[in-house]
C-alpha positions in Angstrom: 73.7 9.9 -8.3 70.3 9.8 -10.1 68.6 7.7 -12.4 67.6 8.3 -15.7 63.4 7.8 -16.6 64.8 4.8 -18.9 66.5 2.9 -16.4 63.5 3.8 -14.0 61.1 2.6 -16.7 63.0 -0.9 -16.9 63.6 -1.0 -13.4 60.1 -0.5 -12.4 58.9 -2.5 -15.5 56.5 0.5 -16.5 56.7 2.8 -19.7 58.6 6.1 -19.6 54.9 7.1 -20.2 53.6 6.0 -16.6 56.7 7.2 -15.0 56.5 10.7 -16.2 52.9 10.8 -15.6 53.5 9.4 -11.9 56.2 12.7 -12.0 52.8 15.0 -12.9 50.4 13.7 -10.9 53.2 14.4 -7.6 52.9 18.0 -6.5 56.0 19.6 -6.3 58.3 16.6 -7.6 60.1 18.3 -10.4 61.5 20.9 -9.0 62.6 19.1 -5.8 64.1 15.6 -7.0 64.8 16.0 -10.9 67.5 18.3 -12.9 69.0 18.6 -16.0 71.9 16.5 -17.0 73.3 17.4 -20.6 69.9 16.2 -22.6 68.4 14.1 -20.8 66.2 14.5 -17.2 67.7 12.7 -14.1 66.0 11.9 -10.7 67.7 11.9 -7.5 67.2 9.3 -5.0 64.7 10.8 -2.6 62.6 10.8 -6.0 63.6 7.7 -6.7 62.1 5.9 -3.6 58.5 8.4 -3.9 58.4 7.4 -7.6 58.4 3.2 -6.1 56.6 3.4 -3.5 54.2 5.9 -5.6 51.4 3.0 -6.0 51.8 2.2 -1.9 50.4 6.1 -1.4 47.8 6.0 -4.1 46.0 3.2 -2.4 46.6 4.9 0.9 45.0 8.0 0.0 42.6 5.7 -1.7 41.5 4.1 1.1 40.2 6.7 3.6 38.3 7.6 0.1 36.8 3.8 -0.1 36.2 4.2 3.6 34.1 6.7 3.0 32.7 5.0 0.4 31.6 2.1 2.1 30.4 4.1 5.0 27.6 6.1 2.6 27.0 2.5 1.1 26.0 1.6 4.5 23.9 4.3 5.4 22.2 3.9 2.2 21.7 0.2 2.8 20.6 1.2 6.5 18.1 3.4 4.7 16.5 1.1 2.6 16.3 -1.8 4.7 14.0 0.8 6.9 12.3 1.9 4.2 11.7 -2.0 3.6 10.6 -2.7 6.7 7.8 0.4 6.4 7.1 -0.6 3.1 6.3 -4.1 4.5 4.1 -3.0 7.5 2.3 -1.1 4.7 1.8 -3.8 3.2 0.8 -5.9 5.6 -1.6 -3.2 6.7 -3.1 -2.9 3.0 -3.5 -7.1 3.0 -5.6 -6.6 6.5 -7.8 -4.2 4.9 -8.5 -6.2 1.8 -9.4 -9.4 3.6 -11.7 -7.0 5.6 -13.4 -5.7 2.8 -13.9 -9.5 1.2 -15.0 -10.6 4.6 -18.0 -7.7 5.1 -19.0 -8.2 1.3 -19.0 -12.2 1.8 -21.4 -11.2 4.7 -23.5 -9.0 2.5 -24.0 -10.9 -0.2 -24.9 -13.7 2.2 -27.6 -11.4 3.9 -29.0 -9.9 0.2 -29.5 -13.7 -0.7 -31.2 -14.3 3.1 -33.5 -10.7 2.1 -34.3 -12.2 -1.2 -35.1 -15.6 -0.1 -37.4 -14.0 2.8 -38.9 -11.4 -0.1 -40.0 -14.8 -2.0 -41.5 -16.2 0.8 -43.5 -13.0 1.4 -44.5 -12.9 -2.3 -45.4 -16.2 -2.5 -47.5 -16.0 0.6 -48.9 -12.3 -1.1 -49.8 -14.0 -3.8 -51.2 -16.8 -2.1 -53.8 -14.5 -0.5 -54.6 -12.5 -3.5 -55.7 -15.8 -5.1 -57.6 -16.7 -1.7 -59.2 -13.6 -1.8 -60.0 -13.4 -5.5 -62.0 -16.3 -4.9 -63.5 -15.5 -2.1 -64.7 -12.3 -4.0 -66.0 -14.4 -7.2 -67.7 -16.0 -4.6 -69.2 -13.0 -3.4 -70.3 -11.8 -7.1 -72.0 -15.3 -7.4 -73.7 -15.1 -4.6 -75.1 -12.0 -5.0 -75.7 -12.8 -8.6 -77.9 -15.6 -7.3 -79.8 -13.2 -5.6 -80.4 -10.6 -8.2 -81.7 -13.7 -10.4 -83.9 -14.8 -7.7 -85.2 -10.6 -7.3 -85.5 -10.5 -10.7 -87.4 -13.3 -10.6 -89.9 -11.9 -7.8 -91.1 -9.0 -9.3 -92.9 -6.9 -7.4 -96.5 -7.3 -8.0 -98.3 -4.1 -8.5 -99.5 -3.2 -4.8 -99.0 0.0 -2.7 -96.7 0.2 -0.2 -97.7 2.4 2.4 -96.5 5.5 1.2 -99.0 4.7 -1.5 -96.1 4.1 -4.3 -96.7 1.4 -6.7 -93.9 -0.4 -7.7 -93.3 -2.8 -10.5 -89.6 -3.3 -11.3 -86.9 -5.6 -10.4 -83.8 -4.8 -7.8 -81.0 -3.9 -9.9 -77.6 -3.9 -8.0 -74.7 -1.4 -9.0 -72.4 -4.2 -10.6 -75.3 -4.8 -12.8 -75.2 -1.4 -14.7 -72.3 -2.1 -16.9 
């Protein structure tokens, strides 16, 4: 004899709710292990045991699905651990580069300061010379401006010279026209 969804309700400790929605979600269960008993719906006891051990198959079939599950959650995690470890030899390879690129600019800022230090030298020692030869050309002018004194001084006395040209004027050097 069958049991009524009532007594299954209070025997399972569920509501007649959850029992006739375990009834739904079993394919095939109504018409196999339930009929009609005056008003009221009664299962037999083949139903009966599907209906108690109805939360033992759910997790069964749930399993193989959180298998599955867990296998995709591994292979993604497998994934991005490689992805990681390129991400981290990328990196690394980037950082390399950098300290590259501060190590040659280190170097040539050190050899524009050596350039420029050399290039004030030079223009020290330029400068050094123009002065040198500056006064070594006043020099020059004041020597030869001693001699146009002293030229202007000897005038050449009228005389012939022997192309029978008299002449009477002092020795005027090109600076001296301005």
């Amino acid at each position: 004899m069958g049991k009524t969804i009532r007594q299954l309700s209070e025997e399972f400790k569920l509501s007649k709710q959850a029992i006739n929605q375990r009834i739904n979600s079993i394919n095939g269960f109504r018409s196999k292990h339930t009929y009609k008993v005056k008003n009221h719906l009664e299962i037999d006891n083949q139903g009966v045991k599907m209906l108690a051990n109805f939360d033992k198959q759910k997790r069964q079939e749930r399993q193989p699905n959180r298998q599955a599950e867990n296998d995709k959650d591994k292979n993604i995690d497998q994934i991005l651990l490689k992805q990681l470890d390129v991400k981290d030899q990328q990196i690394a390879n980037l950082q390399q580069a950098l300290d590259q690129q501060q190590q040659l600019q280190l170097a040539t800022v050190a050899d524009n300061r050596r350039l420029k230090d050399h290039v004030q030298k030079l223009s020290g020692q330029l400068t050094q010379k123009t002065n040198d030869n500056l006064s070594t050309g006043n020099d020059l002018f004041n020597i030869q401006d001693k001699k146009s004194k002293i030229a202007k001084q000897k005038i050449v006395k009228s005389g012939s010279n022997k192309d029978g040209i008299h002449t009477n004027r002092a020795i005027k050097r090109w600076w001296k026209f301005w």
